[in-house]
LUMVORO-159695 format. One record per residue: residue in one letter; x, z, y of N, C-alpha, C in turn. Coordinates in nm, 2 decimals, padded with zeros to 4 digits. Layout:
# LUMVORO-159695
@type:A	nX:X	nZ:Z	nY:Y	caX:X	caZ:Z	caY:Y	cX:X	cZ:Z	cY:Y
...
# end
This chain:
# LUMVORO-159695
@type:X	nX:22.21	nZ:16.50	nY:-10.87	caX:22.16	caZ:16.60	caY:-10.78	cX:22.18	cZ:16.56	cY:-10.63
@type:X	nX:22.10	nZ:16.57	nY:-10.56	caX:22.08	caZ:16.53	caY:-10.43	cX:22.16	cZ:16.61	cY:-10.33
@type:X	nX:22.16	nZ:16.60	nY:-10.20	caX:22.23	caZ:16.66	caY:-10.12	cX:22.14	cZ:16.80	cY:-10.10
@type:X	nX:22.02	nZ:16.78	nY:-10.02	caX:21.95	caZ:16.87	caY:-10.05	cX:21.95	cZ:16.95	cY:-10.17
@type:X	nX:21.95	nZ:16.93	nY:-10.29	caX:21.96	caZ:17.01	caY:-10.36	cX:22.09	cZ:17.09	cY:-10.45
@type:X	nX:22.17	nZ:17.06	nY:-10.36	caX:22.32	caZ:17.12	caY:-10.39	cX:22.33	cZ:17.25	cY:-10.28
@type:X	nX:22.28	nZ:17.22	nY:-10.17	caX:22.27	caZ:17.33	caY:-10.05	cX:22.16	cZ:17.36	cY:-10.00
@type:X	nX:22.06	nZ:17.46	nY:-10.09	caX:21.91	caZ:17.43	caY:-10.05	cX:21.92	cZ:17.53	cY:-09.92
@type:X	nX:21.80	nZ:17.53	nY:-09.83	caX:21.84	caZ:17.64	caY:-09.69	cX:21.69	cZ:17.68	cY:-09.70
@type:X	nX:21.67	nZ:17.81	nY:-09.61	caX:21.54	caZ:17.83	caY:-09.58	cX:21.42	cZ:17.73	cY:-09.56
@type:X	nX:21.44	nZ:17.60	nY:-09.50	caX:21.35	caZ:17.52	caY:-09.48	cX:21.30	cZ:17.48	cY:-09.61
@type:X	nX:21.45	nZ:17.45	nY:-09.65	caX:21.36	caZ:17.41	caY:-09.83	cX:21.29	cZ:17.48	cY:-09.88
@type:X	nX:21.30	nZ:17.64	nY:-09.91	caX:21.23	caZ:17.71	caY:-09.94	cX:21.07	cZ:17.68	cY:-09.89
@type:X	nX:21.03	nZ:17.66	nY:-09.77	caX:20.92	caZ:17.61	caY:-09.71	cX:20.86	cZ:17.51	cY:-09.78
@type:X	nX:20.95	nZ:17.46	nY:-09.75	caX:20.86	caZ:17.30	caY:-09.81	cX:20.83	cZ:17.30	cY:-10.00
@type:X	nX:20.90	nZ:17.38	nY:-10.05	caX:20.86	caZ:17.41	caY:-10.17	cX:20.74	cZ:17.48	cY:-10.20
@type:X	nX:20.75	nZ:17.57	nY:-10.13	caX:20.61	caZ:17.64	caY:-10.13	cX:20.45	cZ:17.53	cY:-10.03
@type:X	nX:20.49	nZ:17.48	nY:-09.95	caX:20.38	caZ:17.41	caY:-09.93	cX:20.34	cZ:17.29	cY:-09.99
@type:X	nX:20.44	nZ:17.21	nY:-10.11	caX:20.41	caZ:17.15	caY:-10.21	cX:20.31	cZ:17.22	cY:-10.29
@type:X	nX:20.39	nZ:17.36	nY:-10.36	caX:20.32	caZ:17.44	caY:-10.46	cX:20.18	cZ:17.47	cY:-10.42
@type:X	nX:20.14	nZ:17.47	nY:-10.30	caX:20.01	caZ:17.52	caY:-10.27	cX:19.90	cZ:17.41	cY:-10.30
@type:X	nX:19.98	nZ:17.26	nY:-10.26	caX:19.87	caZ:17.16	caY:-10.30	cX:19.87	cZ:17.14	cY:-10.46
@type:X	nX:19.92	nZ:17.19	nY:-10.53	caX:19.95	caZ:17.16	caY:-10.67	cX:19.84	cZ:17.31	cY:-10.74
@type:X	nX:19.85	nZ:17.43	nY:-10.63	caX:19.75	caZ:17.52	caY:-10.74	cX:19.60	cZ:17.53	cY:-10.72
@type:X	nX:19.53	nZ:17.57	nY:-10.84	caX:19.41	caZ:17.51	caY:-10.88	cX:19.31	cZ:17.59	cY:-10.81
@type:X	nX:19.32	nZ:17.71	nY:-10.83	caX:19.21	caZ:17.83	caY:-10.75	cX:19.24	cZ:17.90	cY:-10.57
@type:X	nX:19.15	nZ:17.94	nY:-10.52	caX:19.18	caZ:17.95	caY:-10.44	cX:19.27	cZ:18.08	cY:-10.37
@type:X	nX:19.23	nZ:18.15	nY:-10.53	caX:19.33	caZ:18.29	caY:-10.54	cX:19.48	cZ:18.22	cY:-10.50
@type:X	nX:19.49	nZ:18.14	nY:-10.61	caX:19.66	caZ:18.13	caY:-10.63	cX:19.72	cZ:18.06	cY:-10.50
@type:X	nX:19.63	nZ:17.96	nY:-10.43	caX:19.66	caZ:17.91	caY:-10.31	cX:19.70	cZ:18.06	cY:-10.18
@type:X	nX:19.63	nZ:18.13	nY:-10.17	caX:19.64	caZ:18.24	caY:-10.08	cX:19.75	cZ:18.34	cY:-10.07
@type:X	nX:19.79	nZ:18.34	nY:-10.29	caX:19.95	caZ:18.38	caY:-10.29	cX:20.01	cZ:18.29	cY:-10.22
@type:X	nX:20.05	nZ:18.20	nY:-10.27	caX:20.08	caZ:18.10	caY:-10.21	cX:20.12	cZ:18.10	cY:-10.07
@type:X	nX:20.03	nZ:18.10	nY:-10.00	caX:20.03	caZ:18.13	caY:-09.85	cX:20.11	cZ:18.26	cY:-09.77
@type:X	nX:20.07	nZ:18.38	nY:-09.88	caX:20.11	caZ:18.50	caY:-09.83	cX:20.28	cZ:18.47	cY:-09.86
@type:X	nX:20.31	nZ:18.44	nY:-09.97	caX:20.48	caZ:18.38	caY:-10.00	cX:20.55	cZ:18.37	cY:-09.87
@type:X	nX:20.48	nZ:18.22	nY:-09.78	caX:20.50	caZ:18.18	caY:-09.66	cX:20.50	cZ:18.25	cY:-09.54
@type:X	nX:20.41	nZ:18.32	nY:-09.55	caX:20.45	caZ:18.42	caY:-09.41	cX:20.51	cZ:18.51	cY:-09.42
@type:X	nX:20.57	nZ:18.60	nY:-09.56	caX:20.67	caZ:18.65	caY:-09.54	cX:20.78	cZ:18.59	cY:-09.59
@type:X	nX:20.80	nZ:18.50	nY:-09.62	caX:20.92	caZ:18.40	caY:-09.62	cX:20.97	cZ:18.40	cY:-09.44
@type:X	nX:20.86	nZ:18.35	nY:-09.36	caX:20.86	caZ:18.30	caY:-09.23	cX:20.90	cZ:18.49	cY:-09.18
@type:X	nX:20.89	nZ:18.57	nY:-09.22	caX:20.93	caZ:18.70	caY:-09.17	cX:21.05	cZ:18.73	cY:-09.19
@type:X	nX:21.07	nZ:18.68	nY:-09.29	caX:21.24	caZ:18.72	caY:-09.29	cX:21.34	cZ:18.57	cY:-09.27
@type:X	nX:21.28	nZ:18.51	nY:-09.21	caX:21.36	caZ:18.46	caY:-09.15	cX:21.49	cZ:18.46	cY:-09.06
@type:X	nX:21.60	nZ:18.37	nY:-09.10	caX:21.69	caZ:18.44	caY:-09.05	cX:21.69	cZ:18.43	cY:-08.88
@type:X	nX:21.76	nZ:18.47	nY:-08.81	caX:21.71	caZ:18.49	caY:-08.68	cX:21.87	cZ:18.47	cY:-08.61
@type:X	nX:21.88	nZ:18.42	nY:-08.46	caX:22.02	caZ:18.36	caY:-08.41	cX:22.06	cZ:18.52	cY:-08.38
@type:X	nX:21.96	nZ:18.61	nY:-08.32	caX:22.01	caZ:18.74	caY:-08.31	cX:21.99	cZ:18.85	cY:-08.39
@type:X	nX:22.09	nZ:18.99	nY:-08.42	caX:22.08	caZ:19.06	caY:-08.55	cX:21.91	cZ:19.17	cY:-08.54
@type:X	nX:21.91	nZ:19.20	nY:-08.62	caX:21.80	caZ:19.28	caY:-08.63	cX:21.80	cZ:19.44	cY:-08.61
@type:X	nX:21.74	nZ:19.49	nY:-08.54	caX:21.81	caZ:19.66	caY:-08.52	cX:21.79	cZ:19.72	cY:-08.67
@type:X	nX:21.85	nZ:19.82	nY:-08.65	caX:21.85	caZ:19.87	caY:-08.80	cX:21.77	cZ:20.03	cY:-08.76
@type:X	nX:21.80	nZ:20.09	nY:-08.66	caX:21.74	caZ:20.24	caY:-08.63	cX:21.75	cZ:20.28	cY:-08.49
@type:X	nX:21.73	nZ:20.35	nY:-08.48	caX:21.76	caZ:20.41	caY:-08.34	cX:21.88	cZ:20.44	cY:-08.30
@type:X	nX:21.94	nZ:20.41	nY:-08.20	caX:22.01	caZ:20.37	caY:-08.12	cX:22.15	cZ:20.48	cY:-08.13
@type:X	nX:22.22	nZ:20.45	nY:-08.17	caX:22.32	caZ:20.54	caY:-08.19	cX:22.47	cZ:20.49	cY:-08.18
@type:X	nX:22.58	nZ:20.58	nY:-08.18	caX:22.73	caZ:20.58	caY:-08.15	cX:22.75	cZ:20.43	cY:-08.17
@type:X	nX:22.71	nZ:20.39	nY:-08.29	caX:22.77	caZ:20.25	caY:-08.32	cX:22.71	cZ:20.14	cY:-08.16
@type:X	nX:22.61	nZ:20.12	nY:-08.17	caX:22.53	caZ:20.09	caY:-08.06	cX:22.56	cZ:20.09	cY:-07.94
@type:X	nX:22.58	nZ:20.22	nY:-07.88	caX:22.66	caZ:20.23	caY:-07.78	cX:22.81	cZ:20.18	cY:-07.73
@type:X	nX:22.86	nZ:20.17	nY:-07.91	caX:23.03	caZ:20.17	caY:-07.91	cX:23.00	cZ:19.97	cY:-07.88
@type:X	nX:22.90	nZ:19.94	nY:-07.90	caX:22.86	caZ:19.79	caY:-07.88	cX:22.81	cZ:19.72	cY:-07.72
@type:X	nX:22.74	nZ:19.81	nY:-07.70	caX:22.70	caZ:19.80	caY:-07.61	cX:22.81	cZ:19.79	cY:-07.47
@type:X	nX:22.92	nZ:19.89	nY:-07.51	caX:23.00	caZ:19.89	caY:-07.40	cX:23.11	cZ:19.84	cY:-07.44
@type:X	nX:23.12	nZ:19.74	nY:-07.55	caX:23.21	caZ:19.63	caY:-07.54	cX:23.15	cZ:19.52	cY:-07.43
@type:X	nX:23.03	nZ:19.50	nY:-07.51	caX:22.98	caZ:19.43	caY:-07.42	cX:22.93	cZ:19.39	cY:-07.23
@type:X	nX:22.94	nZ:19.50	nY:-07.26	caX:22.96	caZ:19.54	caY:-07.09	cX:23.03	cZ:19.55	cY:-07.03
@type:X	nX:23.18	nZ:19.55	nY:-07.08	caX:23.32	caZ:19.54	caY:-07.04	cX:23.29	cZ:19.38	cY:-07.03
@type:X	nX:23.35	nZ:19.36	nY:-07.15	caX:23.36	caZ:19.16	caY:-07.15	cX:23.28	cZ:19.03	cY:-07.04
@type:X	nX:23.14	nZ:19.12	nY:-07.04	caX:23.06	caZ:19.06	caY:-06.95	cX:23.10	cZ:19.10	cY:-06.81
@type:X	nX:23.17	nZ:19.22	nY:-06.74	caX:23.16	caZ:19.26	caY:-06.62	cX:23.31	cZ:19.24	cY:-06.59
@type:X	nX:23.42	nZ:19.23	nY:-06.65	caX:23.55	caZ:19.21	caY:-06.59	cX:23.52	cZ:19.13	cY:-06.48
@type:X	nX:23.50	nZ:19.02	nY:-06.51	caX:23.50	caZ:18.89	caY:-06.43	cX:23.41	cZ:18.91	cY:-06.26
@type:X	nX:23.32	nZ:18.97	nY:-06.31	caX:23.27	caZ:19.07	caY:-06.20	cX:23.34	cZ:19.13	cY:-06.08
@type:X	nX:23.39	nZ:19.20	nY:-06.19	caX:23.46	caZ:19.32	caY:-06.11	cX:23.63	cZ:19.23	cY:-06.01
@type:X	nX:23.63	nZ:19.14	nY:-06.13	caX:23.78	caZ:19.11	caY:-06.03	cX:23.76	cZ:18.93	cY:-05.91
@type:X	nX:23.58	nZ:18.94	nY:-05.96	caX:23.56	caZ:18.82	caY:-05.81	cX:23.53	cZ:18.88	cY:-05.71
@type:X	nX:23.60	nZ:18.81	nY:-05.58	caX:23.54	caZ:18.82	caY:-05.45	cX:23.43	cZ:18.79	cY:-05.43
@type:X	nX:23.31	nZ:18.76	nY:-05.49	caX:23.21	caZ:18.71	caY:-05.49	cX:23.12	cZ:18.82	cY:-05.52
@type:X	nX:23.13	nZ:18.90	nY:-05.63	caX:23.03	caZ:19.01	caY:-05.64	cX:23.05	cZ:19.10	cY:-05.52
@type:X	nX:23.15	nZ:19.13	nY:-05.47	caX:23.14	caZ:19.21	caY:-05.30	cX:23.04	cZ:19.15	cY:-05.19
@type:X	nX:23.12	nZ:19.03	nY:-05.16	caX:23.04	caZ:18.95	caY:-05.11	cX:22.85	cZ:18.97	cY:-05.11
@type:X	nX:22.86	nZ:18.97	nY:-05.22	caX:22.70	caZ:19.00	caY:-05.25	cX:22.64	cZ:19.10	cY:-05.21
@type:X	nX:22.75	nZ:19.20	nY:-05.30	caX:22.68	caZ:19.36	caY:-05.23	cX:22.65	cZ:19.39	cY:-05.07
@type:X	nX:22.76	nZ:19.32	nY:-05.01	caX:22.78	caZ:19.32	caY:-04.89	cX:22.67	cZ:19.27	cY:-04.78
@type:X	nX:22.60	nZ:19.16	nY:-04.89	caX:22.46	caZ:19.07	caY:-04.82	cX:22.37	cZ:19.14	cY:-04.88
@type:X	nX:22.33	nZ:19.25	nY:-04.97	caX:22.20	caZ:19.24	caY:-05.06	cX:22.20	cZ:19.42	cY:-04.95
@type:X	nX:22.31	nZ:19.49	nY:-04.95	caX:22.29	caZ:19.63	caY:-04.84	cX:22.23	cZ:19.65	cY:-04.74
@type:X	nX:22.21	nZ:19.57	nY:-04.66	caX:22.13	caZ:19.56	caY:-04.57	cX:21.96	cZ:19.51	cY:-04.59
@type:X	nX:21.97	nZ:19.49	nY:-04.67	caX:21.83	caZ:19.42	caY:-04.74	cX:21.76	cZ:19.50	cY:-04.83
@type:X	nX:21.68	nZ:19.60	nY:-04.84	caX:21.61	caZ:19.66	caY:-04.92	cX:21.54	cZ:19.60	cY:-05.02
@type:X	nX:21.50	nZ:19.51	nY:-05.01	caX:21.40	caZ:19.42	caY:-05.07	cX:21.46	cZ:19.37	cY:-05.20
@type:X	nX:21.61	nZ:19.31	nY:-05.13	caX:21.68	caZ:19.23	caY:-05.21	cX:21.74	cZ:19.33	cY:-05.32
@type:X	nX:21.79	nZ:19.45	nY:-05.32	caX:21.79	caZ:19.56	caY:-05.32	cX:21.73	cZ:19.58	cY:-05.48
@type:X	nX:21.62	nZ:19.59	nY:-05.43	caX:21.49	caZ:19.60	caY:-05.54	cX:21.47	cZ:19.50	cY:-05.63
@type:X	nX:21.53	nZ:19.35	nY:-05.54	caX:21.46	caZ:19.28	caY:-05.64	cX:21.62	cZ:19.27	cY:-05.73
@type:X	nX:21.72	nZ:19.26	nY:-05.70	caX:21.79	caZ:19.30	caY:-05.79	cX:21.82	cZ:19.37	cY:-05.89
@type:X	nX:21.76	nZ:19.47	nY:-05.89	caX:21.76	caZ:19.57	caY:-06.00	cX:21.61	cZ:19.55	cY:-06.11
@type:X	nX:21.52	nZ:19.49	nY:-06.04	caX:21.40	caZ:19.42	caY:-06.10	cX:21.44	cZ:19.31	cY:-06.21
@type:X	nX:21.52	nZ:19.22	nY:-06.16	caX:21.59	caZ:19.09	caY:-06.24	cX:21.67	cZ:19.17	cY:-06.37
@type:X	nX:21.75	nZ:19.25	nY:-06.33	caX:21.85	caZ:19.27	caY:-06.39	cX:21.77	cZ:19.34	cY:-06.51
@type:X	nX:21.66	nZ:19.42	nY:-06.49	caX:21.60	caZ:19.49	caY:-06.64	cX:21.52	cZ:19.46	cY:-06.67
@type:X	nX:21.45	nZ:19.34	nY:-06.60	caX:21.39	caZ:19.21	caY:-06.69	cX:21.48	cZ:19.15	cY:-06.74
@type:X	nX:21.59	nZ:19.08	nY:-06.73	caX:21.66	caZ:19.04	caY:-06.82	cX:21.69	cZ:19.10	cY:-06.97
@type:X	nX:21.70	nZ:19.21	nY:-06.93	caX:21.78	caZ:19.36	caY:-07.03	cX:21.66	cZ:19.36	cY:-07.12
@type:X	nX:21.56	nZ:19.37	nY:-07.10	caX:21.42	caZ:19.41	caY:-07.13	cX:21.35	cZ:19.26	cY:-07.23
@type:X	nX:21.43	nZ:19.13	nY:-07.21	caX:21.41	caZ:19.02	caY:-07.27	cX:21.50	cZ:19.00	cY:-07.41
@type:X	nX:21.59	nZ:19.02	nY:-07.34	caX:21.69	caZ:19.04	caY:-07.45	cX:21.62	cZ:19.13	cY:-07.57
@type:X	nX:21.62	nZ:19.23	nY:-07.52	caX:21.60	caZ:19.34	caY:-07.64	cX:21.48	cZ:19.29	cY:-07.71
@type:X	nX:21.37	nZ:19.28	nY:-07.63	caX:21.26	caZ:19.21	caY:-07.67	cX:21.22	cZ:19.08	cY:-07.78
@type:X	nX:21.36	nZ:19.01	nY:-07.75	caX:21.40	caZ:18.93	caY:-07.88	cX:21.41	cZ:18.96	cY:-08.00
@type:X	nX:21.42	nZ:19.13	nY:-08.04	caX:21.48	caZ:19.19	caY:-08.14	cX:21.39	cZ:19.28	cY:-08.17
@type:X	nX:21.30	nZ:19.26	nY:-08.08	caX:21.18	caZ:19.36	caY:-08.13	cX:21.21	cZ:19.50	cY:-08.07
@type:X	nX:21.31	nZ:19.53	nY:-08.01	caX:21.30	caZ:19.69	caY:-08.03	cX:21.24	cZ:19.79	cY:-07.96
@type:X	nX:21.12	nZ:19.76	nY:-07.97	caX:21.01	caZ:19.82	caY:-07.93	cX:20.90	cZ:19.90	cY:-08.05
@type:X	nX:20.99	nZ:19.81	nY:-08.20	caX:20.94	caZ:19.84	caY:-08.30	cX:20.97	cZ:19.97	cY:-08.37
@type:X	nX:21.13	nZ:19.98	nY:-08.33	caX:21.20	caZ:20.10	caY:-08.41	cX:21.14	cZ:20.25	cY:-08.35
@type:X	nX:21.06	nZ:20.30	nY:-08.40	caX:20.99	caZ:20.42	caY:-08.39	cX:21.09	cZ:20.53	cY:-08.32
@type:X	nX:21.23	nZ:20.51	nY:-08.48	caX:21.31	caZ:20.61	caY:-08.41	cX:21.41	cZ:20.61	cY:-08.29
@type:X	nX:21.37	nZ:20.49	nY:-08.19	caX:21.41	caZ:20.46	caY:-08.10	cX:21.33	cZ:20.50	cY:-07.98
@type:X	nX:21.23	nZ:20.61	nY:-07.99	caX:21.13	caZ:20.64	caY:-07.87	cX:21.18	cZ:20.75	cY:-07.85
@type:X	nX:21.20	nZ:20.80	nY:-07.72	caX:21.23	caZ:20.93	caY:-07.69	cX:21.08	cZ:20.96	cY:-07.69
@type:X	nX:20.97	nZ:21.11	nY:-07.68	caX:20.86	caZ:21.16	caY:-07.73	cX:20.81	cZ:21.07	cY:-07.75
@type:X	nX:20.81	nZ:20.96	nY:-07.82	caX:20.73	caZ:20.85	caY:-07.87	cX:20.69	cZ:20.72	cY:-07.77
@type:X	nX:20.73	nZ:20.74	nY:-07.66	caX:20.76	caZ:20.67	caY:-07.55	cX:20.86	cZ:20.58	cY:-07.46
@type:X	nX:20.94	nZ:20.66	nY:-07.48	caX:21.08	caZ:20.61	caY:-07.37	cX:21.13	cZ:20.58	cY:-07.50
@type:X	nX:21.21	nZ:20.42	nY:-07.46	caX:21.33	caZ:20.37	caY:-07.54	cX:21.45	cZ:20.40	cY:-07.51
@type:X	nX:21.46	nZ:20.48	nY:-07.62	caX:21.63	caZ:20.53	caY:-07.58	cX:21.74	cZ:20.45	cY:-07.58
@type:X	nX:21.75	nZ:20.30	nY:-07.67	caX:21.80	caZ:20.21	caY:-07.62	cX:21.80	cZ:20.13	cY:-07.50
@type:X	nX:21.69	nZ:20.15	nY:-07.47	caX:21.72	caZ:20.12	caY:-07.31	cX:21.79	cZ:20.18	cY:-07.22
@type:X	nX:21.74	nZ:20.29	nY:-07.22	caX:21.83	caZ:20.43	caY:-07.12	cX:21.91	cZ:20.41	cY:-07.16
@type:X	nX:22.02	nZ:20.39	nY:-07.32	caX:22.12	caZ:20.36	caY:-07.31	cX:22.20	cZ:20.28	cY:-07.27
@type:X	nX:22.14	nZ:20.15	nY:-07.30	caX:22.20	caZ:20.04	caY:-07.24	cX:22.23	cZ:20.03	cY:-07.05
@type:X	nX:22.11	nZ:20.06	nY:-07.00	caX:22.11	caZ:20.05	caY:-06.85	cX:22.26	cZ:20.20	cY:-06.82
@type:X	nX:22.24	nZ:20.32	nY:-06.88	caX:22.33	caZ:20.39	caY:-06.86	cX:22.46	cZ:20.35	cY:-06.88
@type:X	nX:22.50	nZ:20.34	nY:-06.99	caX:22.63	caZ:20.25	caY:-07.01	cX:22.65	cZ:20.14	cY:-06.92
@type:X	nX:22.59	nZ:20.05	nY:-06.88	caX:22.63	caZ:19.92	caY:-06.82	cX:22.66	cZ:20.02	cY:-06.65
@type:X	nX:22.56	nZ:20.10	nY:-06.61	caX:22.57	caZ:20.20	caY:-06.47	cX:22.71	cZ:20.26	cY:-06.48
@type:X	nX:22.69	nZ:20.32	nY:-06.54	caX:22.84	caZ:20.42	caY:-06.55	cX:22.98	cZ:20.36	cY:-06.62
@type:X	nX:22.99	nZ:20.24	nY:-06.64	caX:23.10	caZ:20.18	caY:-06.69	cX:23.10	cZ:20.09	cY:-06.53
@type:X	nX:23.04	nZ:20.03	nY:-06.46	caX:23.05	caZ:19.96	caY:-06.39	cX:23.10	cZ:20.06	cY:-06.19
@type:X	nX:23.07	nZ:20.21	nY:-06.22	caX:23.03	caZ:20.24	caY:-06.13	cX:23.23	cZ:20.31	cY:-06.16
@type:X	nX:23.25	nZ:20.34	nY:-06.26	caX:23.42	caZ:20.41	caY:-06.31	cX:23.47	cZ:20.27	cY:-06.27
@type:X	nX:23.49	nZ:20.17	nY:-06.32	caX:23.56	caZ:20.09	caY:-06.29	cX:23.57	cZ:19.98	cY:-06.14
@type:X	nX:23.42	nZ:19.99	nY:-06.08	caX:23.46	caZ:19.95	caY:-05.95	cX:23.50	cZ:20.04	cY:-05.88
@type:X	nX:23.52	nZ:20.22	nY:-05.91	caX:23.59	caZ:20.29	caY:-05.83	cX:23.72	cZ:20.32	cY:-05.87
@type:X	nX:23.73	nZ:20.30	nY:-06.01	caX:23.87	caZ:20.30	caY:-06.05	cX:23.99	cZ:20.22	cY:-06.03
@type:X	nX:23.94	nZ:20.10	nY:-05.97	caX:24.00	caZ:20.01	caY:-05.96	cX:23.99	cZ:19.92	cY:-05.81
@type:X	nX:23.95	nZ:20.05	nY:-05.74	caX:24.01	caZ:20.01	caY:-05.61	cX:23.86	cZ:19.87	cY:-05.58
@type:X	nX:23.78	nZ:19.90	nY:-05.60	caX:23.67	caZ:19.73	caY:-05.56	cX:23.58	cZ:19.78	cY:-05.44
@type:X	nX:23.60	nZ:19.90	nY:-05.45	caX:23.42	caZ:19.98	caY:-05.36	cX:23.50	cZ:20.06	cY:-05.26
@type:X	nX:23.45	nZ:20.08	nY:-05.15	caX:23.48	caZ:20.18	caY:-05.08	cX:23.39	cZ:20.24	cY:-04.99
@type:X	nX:23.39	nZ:20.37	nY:-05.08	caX:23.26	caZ:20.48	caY:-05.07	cX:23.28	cZ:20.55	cY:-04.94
@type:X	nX:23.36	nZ:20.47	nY:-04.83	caX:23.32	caZ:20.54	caY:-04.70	cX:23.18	cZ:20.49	cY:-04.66
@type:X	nX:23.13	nZ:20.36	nY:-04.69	caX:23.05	caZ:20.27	caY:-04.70	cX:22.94	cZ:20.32	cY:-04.79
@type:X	nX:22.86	nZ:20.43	nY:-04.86	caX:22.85	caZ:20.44	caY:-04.97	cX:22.71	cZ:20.34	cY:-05.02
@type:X	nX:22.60	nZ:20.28	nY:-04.88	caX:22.55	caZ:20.14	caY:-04.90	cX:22.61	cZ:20.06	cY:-04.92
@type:X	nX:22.70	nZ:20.01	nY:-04.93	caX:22.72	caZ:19.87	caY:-04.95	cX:22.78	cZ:19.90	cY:-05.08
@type:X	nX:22.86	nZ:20.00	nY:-05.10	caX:22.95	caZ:20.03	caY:-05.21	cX:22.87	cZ:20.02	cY:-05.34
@type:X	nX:22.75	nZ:20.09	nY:-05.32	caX:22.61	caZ:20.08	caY:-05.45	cX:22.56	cZ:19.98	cY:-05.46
@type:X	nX:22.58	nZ:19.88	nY:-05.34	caX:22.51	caZ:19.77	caY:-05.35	cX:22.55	cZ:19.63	cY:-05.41
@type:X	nX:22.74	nZ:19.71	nY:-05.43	caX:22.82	caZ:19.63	caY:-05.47	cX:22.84	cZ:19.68	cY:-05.62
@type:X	nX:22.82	nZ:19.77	nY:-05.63	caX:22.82	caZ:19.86	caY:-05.78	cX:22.69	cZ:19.76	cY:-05.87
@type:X	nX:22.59	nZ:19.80	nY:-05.79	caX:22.45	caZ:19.76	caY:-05.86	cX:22.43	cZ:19.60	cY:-05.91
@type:X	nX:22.55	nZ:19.52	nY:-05.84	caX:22.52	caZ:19.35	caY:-05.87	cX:22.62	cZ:19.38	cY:-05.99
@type:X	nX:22.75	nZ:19.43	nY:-06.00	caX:22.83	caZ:19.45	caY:-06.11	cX:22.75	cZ:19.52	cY:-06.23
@type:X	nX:22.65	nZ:19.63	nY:-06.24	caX:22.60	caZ:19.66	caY:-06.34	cX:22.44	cZ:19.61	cY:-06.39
@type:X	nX:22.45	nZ:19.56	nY:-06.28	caX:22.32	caZ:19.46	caY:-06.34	cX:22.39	cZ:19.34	cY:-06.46
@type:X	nX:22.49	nZ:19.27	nY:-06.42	caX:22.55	caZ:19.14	caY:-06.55	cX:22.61	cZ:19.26	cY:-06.65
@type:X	nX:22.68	nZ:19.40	nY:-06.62	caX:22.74	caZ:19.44	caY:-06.76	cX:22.57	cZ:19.50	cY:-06.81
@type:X	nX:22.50	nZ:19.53	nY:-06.76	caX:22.34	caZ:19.56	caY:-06.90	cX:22.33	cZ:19.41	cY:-06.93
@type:X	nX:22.32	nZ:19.31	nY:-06.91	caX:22.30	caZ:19.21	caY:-06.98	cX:22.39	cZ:19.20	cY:-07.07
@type:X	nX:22.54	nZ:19.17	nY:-07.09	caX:22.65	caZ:19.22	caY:-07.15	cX:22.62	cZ:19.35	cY:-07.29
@type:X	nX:22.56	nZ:19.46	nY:-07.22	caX:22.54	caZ:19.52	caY:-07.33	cX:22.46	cZ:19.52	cY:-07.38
@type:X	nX:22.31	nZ:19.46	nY:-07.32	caX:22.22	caZ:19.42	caY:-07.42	cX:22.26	cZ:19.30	cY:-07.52
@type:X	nX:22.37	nZ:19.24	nY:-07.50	caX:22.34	caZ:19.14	caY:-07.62	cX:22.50	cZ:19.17	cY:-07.70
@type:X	nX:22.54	nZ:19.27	nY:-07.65	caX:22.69	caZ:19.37	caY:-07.74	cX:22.63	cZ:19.38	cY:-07.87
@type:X	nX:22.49	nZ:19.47	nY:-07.83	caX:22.46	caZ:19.59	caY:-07.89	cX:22.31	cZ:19.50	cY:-08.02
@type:X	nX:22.28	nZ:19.34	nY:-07.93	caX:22.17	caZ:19.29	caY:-08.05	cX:22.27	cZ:19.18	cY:-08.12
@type:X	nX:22.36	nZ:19.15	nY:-08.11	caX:22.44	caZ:19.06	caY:-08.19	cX:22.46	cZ:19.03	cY:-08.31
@type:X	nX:22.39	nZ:19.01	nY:-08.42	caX:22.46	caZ:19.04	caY:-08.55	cX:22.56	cZ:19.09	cY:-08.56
@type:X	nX:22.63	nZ:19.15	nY:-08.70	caX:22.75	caZ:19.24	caY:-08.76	cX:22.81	cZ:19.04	cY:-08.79
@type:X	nX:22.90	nZ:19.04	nY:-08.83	caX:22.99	caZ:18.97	caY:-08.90	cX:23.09	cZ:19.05	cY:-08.99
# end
């Protein structure tokens, strides 16, 4: 027995079936065949997990791990102030910050399809995993740079502007808390 054939993997599976296709006789059995293949190629396994439903406690309980882990580092550089400090005066920058930040969020998810999960549409429109995600990553970032002493809301521009670079990396953080596979 060969190597290959002690530990066969999804590709083998492939390549077996595109042998079998040159080996059958009709054009019916070819087309099974084929159809095999693309849902083989559909459930392929994927580097990130697959949603299972709409967006719920577990999800969220994910999402703001994630958004912890990703934003500590955040919260305790001099560097994210710094930022806020240059991007407050700048409306633009402003904008385009928070543009980056849910395009990123919005790629992520998009990886995972979840645009698919039906019961994930608020009136069949709004993704409530999104609004979740962007909410958790907002309001976990916005408790802990004031909880912890990083903002000071006599300033309350610069303070948001310092808030909003911190919750822009924890949505990214929770977007990939919350698409991670289970282990």
């Amino acid at each position: 027995m060969s190597e290959r054939d002690s530990d066969p993997d999804f590709q083998d599976a492939i390549d077996e079936l595109e042998e079998l296709e040159d080996f059958v006789d009709s054009a019916e059995e070819r087309e099974q065949v084929r159809e095999a293949m693309r849902t083989l190629e559909r459930a392929r396994p994927r580097m990130f997990g697959r949603l299972r439903d709409g967006f719920d406690s577990r999800d969220a309980g994910e999402a703001l791990v994630g958004s912890f882990v990703f934003g500590i580092p955040m919260i305790v550089e001099e560097g994210t102030l710094e930022i806020g400090v240059y991007i407050a005066t700048r409306p633009l920058f402003i904008v385009t910050t928070m543009l980056l930040g849910l395009t990123l969020v919005l790629g992520i998810l998009r990886s995972v399809e979840f645009e698919k999960v039906e019961e994930d549409l608020l009136f069949g429109v709004v993704p409530v995993r999104l609004i979740g995600i962007l909410a958790i990553a907002s309001g976990t970032a916005l408790l802990l740079m004031t909880l912890w002493g990083r903002v000071d809301w006599a300033t309350p521009h610069v303070a948001a502007s310092q808030t909003l670079v911190t919750a822009v990396v924890m949505a990214v953080g929770a977007s990939f808390g919350d698409i991670l596979p289970e282990v």
